[in-house]
C-alpha positions as CSV (number, residue, x, y, z in Angstrom):
1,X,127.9,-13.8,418.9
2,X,125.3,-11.4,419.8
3,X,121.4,-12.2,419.5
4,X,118.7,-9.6,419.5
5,X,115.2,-10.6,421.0
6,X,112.3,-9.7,419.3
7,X,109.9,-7.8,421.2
8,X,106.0,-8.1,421.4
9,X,105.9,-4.3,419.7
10,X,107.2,-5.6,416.3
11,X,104.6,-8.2,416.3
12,X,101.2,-5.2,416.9
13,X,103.3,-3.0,414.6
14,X,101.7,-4.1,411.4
15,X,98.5,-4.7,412.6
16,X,98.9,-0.6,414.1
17,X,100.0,0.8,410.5
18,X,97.4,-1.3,408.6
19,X,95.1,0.7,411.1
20,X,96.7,4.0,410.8
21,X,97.4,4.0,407.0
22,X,93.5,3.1,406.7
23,X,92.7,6.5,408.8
24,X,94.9,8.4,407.1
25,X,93.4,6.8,403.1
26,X,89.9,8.0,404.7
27,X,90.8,11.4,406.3
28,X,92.5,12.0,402.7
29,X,89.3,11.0,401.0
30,X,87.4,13.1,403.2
31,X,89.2,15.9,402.4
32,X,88.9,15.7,398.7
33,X,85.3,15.5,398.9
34,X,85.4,18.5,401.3
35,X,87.3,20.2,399.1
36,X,85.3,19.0,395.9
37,X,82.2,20.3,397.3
38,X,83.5,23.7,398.5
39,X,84.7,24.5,395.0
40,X,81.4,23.5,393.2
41,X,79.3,25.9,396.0
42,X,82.0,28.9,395.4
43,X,81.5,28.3,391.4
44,X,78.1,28.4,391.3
45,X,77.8,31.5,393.9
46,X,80.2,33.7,392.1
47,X,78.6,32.4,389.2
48,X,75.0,33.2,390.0
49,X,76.0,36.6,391.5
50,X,75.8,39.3,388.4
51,X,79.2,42.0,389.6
52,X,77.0,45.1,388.6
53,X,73.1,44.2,388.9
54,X,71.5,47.8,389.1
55,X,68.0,46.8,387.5
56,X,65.7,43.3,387.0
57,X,63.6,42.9,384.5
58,X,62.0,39.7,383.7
59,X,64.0,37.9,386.0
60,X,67.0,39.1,383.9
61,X,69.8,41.3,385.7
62,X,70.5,45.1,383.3
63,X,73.7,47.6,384.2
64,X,71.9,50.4,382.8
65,X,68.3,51.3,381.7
66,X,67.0,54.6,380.1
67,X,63.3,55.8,379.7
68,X,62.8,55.9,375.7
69,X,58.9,56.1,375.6
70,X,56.5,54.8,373.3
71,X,58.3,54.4,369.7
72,X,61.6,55.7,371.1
73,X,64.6,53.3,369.5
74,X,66.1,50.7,372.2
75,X,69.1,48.3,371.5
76,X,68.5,46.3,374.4
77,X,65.2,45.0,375.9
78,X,62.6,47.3,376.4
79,X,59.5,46.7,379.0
80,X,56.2,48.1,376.6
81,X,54.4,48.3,380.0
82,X,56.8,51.3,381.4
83,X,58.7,52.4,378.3
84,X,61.6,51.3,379.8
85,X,64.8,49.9,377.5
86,X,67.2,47.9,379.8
87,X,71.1,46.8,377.8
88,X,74.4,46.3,379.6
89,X,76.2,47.7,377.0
């Protein structure tokens, strides 16, 4: 009949992948959040950033703007101060 001893190694074993699967739960947490928190400061960068800001006005970003002078007709937003109509059409 043959015996096998048990060796002191299967006795810390447990108490060694209790440790190491808490690590590994937190590293994977961790990394979500990382992650989580990279995609919301992309979003909100490409977000914020107009593509094709030429002109501001009023804190507002315009593609184009065209000088249209006192009564001339605008079809976007037009600054009375400079005679200035602003669209992105």
């Amino acid at each position: 009949m043959c015996t096998v001893a048990a060796s002191n190694n299967a006795v810390t074993a447990p108490a060694s992948a209790s440790r190491l699967a808490n690590a590994s739960l937190g590293m994977s947490i961790a990394g979500i959040i990382v992650t989580v928190v990279i995609v919301i400061v992309v979003v909100t960068v490409i977000a914020g950033t107009p593509s094709s800001c030429r002109y501001t006005y009023n804190g507002n970003c315009y593609r184009d703007r065209s000088y249209v002078g006192d009564y001339g007709y605008c079809s976007g937003v037009k600054d009375y101060f400079n005679d200035y109509c602003y669209y992105n059409d």
